[in-house]
ZAMIBA-257083 format. One line per 3 residues: number of its first residue (from 1); their letters; for each residue x, y, z of C-alpha. Coordinates in steps of 0.25 Angstrom, whole numbers, plus 5000, padded with zeros to 4 digits. Layout:
N
NUM = a = X,Y,Z | ...
end
This chain:
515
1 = xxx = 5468,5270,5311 | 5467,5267,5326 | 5463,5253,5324
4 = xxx = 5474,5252,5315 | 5482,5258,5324 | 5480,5252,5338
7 = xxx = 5479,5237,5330 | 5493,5239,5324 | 5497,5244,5338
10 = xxx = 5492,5231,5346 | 5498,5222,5333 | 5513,5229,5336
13 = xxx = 5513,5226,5350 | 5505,5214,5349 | 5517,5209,5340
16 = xxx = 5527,5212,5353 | 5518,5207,5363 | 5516,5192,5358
19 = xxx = 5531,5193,5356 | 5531,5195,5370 | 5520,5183,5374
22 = xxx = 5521,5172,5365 | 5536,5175,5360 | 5533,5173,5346
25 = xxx = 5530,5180,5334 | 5520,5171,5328 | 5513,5175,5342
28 = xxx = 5512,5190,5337 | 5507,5184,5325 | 5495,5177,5330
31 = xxx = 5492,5189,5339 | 5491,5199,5329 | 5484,5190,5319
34 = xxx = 5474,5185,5332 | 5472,5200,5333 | 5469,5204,5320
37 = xxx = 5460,5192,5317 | 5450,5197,5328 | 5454,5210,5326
40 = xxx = 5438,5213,5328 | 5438,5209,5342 | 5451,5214,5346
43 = xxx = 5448,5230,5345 | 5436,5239,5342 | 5446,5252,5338
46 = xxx = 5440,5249,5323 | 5427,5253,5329 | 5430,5264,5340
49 = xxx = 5444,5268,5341 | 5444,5276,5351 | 5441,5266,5361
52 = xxx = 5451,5268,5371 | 5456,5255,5374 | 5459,5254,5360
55 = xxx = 5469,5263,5363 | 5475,5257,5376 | 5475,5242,5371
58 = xxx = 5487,5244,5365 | 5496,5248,5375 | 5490,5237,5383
61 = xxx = 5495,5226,5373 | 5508,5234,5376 | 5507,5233,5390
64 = xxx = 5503,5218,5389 | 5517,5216,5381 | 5525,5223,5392
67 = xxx = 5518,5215,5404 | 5519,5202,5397 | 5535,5206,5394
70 = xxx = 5537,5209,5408 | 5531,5195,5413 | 5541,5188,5403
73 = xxx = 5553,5197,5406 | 5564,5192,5415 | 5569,5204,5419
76 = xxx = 5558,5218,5421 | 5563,5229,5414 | 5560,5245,5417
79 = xxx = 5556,5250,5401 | 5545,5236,5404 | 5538,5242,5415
82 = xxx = 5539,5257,5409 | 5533,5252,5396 | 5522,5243,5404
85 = xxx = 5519,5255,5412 | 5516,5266,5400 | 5510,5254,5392
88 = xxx = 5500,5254,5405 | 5499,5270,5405 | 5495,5270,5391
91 = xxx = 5485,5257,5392 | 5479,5266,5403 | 5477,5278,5397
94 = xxx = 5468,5278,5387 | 5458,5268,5393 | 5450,5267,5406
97 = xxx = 5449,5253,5406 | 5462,5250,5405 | 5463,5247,5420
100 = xxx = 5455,5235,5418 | 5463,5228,5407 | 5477,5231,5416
103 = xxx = 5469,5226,5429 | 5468,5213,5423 | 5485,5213,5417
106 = xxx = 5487,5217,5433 | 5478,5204,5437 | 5483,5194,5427
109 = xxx = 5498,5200,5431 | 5496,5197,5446 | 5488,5183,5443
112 = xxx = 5502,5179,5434 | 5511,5185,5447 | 5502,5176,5457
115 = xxx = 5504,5163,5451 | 5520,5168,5450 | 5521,5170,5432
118 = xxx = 5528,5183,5437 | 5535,5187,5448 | 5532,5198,5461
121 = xxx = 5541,5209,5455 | 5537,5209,5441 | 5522,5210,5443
124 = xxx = 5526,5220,5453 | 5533,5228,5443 | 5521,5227,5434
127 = xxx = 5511,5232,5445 | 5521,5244,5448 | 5519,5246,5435
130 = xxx = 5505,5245,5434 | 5503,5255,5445 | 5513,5267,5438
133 = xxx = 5507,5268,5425 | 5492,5267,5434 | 5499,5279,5442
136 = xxx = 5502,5286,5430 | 5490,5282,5422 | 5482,5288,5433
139 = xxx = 5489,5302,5431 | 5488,5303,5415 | 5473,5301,5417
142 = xxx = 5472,5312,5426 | 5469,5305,5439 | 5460,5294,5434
145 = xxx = 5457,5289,5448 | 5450,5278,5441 | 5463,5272,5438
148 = xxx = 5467,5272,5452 | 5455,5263,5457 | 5453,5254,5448
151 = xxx = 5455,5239,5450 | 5469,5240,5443 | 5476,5250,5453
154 = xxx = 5469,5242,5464 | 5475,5228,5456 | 5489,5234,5457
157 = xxx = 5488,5237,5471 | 5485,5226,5476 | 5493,5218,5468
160 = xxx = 5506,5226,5472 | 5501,5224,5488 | 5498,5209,5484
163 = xxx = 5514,5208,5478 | 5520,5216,5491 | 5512,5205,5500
166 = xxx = 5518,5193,5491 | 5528,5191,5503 | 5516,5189,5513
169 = xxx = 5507,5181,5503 | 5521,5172,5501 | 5520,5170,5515
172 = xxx = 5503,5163,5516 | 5506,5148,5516 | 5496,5145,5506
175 = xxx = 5498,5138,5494 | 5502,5143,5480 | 5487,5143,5475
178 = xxx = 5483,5150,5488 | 5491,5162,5487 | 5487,5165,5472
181 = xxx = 5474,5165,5476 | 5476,5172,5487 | 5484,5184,5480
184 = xxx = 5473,5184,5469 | 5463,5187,5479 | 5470,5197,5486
187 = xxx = 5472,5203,5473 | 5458,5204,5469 | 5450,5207,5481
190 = xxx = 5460,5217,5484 | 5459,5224,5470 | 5445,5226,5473
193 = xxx = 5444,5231,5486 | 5456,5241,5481 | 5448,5247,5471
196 = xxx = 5435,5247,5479 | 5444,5256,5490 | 5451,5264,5479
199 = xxx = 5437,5267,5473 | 5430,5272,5488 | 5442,5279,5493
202 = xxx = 5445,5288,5481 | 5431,5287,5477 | 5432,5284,5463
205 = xxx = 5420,5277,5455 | 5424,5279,5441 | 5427,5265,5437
208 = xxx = 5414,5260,5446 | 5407,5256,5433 | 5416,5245,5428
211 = xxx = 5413,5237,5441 | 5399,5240,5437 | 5403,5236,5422
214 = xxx = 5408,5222,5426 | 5397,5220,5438 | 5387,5221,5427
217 = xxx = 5395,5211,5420 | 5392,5200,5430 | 5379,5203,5436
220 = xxx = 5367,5213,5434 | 5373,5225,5438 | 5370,5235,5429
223 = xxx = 5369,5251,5430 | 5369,5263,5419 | 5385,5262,5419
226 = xxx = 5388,5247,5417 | 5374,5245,5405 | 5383,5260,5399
229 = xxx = 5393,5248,5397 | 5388,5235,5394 | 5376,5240,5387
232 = xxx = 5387,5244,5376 | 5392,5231,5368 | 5406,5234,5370
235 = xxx = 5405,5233,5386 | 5397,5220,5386 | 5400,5206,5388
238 = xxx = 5410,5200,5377 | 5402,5195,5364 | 5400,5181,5364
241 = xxx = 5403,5181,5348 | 5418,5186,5352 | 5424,5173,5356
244 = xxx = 5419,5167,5345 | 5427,5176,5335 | 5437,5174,5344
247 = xxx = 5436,5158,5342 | 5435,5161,5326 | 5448,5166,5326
250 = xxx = 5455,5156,5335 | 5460,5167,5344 | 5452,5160,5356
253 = xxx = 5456,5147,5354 | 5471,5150,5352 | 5470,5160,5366
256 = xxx = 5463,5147,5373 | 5476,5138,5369 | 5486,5148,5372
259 = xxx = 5477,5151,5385 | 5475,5137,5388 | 5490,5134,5387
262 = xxx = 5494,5148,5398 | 5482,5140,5406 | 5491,5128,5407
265 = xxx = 5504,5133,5410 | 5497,5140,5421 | 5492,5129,5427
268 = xxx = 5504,5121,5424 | 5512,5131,5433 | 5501,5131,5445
271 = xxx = 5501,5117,5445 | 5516,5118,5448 | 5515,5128,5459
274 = xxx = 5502,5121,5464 | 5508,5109,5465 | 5521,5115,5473
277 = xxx = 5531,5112,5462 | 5544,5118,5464 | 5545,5132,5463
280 = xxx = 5557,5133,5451 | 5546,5125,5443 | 5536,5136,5446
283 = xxx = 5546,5146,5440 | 5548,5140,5427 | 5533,5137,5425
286 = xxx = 5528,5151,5427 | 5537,5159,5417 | 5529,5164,5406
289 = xxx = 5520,5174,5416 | 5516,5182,5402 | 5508,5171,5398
292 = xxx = 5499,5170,5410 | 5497,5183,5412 | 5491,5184,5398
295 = xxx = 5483,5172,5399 | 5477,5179,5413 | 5475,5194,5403
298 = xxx = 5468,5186,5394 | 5458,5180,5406 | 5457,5194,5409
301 = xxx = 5454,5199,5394 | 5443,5188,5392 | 5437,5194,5405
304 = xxx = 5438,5207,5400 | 5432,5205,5387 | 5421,5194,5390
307 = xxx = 5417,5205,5399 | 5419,5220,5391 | 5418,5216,5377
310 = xxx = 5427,5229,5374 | 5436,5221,5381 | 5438,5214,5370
313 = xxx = 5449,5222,5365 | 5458,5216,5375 | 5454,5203,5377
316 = xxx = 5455,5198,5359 | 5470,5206,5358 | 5473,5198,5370
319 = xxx = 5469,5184,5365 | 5476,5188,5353 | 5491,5189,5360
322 = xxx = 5486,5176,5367 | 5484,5170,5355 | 5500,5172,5352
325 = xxx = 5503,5163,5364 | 5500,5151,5354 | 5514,5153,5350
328 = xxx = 5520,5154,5363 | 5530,5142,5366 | 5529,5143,5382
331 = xxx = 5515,5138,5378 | 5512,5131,5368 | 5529,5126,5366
334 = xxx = 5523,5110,5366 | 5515,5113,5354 | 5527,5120,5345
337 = xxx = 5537,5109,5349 | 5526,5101,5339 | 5521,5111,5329
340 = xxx = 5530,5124,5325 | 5524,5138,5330 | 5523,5144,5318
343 = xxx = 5512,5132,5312 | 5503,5133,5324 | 5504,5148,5324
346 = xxx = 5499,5149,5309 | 5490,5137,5310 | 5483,5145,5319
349 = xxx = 5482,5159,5313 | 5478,5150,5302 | 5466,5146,5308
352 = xxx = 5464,5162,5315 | 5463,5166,5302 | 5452,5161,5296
355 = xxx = 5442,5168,5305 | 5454,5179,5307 | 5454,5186,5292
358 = xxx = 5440,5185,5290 | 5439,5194,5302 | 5452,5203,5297
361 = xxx = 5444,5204,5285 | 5430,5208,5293 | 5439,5218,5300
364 = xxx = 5446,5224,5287 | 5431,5225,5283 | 5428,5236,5292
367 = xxx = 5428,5250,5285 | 5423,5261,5291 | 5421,5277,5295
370 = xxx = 5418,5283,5308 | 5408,5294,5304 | 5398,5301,5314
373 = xxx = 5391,5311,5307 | 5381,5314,5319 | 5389,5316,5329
376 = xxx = 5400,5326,5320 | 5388,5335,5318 | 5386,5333,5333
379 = xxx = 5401,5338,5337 | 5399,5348,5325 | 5386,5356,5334
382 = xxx = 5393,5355,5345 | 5405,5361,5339 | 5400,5373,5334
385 = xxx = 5384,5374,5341 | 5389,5371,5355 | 5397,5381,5363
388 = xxx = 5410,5374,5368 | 5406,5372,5384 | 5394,5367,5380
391 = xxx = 5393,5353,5388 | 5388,5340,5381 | 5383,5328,5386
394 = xxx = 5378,5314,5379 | 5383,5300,5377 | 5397,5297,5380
397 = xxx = 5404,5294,5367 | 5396,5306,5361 | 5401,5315,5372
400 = xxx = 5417,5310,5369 | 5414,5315,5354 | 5408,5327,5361
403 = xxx = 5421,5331,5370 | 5430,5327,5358 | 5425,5332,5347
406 = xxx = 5417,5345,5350 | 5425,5348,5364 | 5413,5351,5371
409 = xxx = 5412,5346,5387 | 5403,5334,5390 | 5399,5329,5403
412 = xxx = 5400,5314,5399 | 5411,5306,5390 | 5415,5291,5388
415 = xxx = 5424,5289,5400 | 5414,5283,5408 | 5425,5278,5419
418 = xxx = 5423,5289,5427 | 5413,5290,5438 | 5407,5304,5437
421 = xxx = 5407,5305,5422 | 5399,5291,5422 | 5388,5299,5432
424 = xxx = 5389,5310,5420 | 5384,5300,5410 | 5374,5296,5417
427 = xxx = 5368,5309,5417 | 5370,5312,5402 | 5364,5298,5398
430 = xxx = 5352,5300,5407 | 5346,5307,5394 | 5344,5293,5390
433 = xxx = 5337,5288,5402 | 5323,5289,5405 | 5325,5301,5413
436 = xxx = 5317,5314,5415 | 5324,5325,5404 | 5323,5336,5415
439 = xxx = 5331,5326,5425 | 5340,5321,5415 | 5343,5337,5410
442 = xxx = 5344,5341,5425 | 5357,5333,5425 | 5364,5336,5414
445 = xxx = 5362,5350,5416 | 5370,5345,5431 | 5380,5342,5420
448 = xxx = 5382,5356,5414 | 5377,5348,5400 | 5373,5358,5390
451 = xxx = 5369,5348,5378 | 5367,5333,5379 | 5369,5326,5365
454 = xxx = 5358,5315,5364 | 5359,5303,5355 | 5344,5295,5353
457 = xxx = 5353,5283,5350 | 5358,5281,5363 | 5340,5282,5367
460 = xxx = 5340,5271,5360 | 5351,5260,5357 | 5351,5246,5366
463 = xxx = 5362,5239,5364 | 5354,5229,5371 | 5343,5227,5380
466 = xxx = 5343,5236,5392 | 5354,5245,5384 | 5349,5256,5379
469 = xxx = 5350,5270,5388 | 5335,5271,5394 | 5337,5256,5397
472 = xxx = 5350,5258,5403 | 5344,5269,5413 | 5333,5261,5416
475 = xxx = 5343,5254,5422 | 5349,5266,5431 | 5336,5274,5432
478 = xxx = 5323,5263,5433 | 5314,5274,5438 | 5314,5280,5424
481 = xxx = 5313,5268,5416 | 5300,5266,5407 | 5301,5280,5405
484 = xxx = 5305,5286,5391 | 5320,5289,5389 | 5324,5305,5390
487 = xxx = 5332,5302,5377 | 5320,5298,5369 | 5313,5310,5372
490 = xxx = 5324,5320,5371 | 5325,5313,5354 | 5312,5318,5354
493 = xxx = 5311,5333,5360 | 5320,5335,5370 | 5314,5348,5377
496 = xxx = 5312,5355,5387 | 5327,5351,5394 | 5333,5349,5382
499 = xxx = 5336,5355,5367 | 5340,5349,5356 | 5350,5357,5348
502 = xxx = 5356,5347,5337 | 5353,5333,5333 | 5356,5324,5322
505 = xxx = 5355,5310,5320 | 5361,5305,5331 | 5362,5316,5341
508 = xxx = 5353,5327,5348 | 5360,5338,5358 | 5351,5341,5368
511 = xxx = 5353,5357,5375 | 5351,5355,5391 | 5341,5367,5392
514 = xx = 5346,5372,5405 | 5334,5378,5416
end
């Protein structure tokens, strides 16, 4: 029901949006039949729905529709920027992440301003906006000071400084070229030695792993945080089979023309202000400021995704409303004066559909049930043979189930964007290491934990090599490594620190015997 329910969600607005970007209804069509036909790599809410950003997408294809209506309108209107501000609130609050995604809508934004698709008053309109709904965003989740140094607040900051200093940049006798690059620089230098600052002086560390995440990315970096993330398949590189069942369905090759042809118009235009042609040639070459900014989301998107294959989820909905633009006149306007829309429209989803219904019909294929008999009787023994004060530790997505379902306090929980509970984990998952029992008992008893649920499975299981838990904290603790890990031992008899007081076939609640 809530894959049902979010895909008929982002198909309603979708329907609007395109509207919007490619000014034709055979466009919504192509997008929603793009979407359905790679429906597999668009989503994962069939396979875990409560992902959070299932829930925040979208109101960010809401938000997307209102930005790219303000970039085409003539005239800005109040009810616009109200609705793009709570369209960001609600983007926000149901992901952490969310921050990253609207960084790069803030960059592409100022990139279209730069080379002059939109003028000074309308981008800063939308930064003001921008920095309400972060203000108000910042209050709902109770003083998230994450929020507040984050790239994205420092983004907005120093593009509003760089908009009031646009008289003193007008004023450098440089060329046209020159003063784009020199705004860009100033935009991204000055982002990051924001943040840096913001993060010292308020002393705030929380979001320090996602440096680490993407330094890991590019070099050899690697500590227990980042290989907790891109030891998990979801968090690592983009797989190399995707764009090929992208190609199958044509949506790559349609997004390279559609993108190919915004690529031209660009160049087009900055070879007429390169070139000093007369400035009212320059205004009629750079209307259609929508388009550009897309094309720039989309860069952004492939980044994203190529990087975090999660990421996904943004980056296939995205080439999908690309993929509407082959109906757009502004572009492709040469091509219709030969061929009617409607022929080259069909003759393509012709062609998507091939590959396109046999995946509908591998998707329709997918029946299934969520049962977890293990972990019910585990909430069950809590319930009932556990007194309600009792304090639980254990792996994270365990621990949510934990909190939710049984109501008992844990130390640890999924929302790893937070710098002290991060150090809490790295207690609790020490039972996995190779660590001393007494040691490893010694602090959680620090933590007030009075029973730690133990899963062999996580002993175990390598997503791949140098990805299982020992391997990982051989990583992090090299002293200890050769040595058996804690968690083996502990299947096997885990006295004298430890009682065992349930187990089943997944799980074994181990007593912290207190000296």
């Amino acid at each position: 029901m809530v894959s049902l329910g979010l895909t008929w969600i982002f198909v309603l607005w979708v329907m609007f949006f395109i509207f919007f970007s490619s000014g034709s209804r055979l466009g919504g069509l192509v997008t929603v039949l793009c979407f359905f036909f790679n429906h597999g790599e668009c989503t994962r809410v069939m396979w875990t729905p409560p992902l959070r950003e299932s829930f925040s997408y979208p109101f960010l294809v809401l938000q997307m529709l209102l930005v790219t209506h303000i970039l085409r309108a003539t005239k800005l209107y109040r009810g616009s920027l109200i609705a793009l501000c709570i369209s960001n609130i609600f983007f926000m609050l149901p992901w952490q992440f969310a921050q990253f995604v609207l960084l790069t809508q803030i960059a592409s934004l100022f990139a279209v301003y730069v080379v002059g698709y939109i003028d000074i008053c309308k981008l800063r309109k939308i930064i003001y906006i921008h920095m309400i709904s972060l203000a108000l965003c910042f209050v709902l989740m109770f003083g998230n000071s994450m929020l507040l140094t984050s790239y994205y607040a420092s983004s907005l900051v120093i593009i509003w400084g760089i908009l009031e200093m646009k008289p003193y940049f007008l004023k450098i006798n440089v060329s046209e070229l020159s003063l784009w690059v020199i705004q860009g620089c100033f935009w991204l230098f000055g982002t990051v030695v924001l943040k840096y600052l913001t993060s010292k002086i308020f002393g705030i560390a929380d979001d320090a792993h996602i440096g680490n995440l993407l330094t890991s990315k590019f070099f050899s970096y690697k500590d227990f945080d980042t290989l907790l993330y891109t030891c998990a398949a979801e968090f690592d590189f983009m797989e190399k089979e995707t764009p090929l069942r992208y190609t199958k369905t044509l949506l790559l090759p349609v997004v390279l023309v559609v993108f190919i042809a915004i690529v031209k118009k660009i160049i087009s235009d900055m070879w007429g202000v390169l070139t000093k042609q007369q400035t009212h040639i320059r205004k009629h070459q750079f209307d259609h400021g929508e388009l550009v900014y897309h094309a720039l989301q989309l860069l952004a998107y492939t980044a994203l995704g190529i990087l975090i294959m999660r990421l996904k989820l943004f980056l296939t909905p995205h080439m999908c409303v690309m993929a509407s633009l082959i109906c757009s006149r502004q572009l492709f306007g040469w091509l219709f004066c030969k061929v009617h829309p409607g022929a080259v429209v069909f003759a393509v989803l012709a062609a998507m559909s091939i590959q396109g219904s046999a995946n509908l019909q591998t998707q329709w294929n997918i029946v299934g049930e969520f049962s977890n008999l293990p972990q019910e009787e585990l909430i069950e023994w809590i319930k009932y043979s556990t007194k309600p004060d009792a304090v639980f530790a254990g792996a994270m997505p365990t621990m949510a189930s934990v909190k939710l379902s049984a109501l008992r306090p844990v130390v640890n929980h999924p929302h790893y964007e937070d710098a002290g509970l991060r150090a809490r984990t790295k207690i609790v998952y020490s039972m996995y290491s190779r660590k001393a029992a007494e040691e490893v008992k010694r602090e959680l008893i620090k933590l007030q934990v009075n029973y730690y649920i133990l899963e062999e499975s996580w002993c175990i299981r390598r997503s791949k090599p140098g990805c299982s838990m020992p391997e990982i904290w051989d990583v992090e603790d090299p002293a200890n490594a050769g040595k058996p890990p804690l968690c083996n031992l502990l299947v096997k008899d885990s006295k004298p620190h430890f009682t065992t007081v349930f187990q089943n076939s997944v799980y074994k609640v181990l007593e912290v015997i207190e000296e």
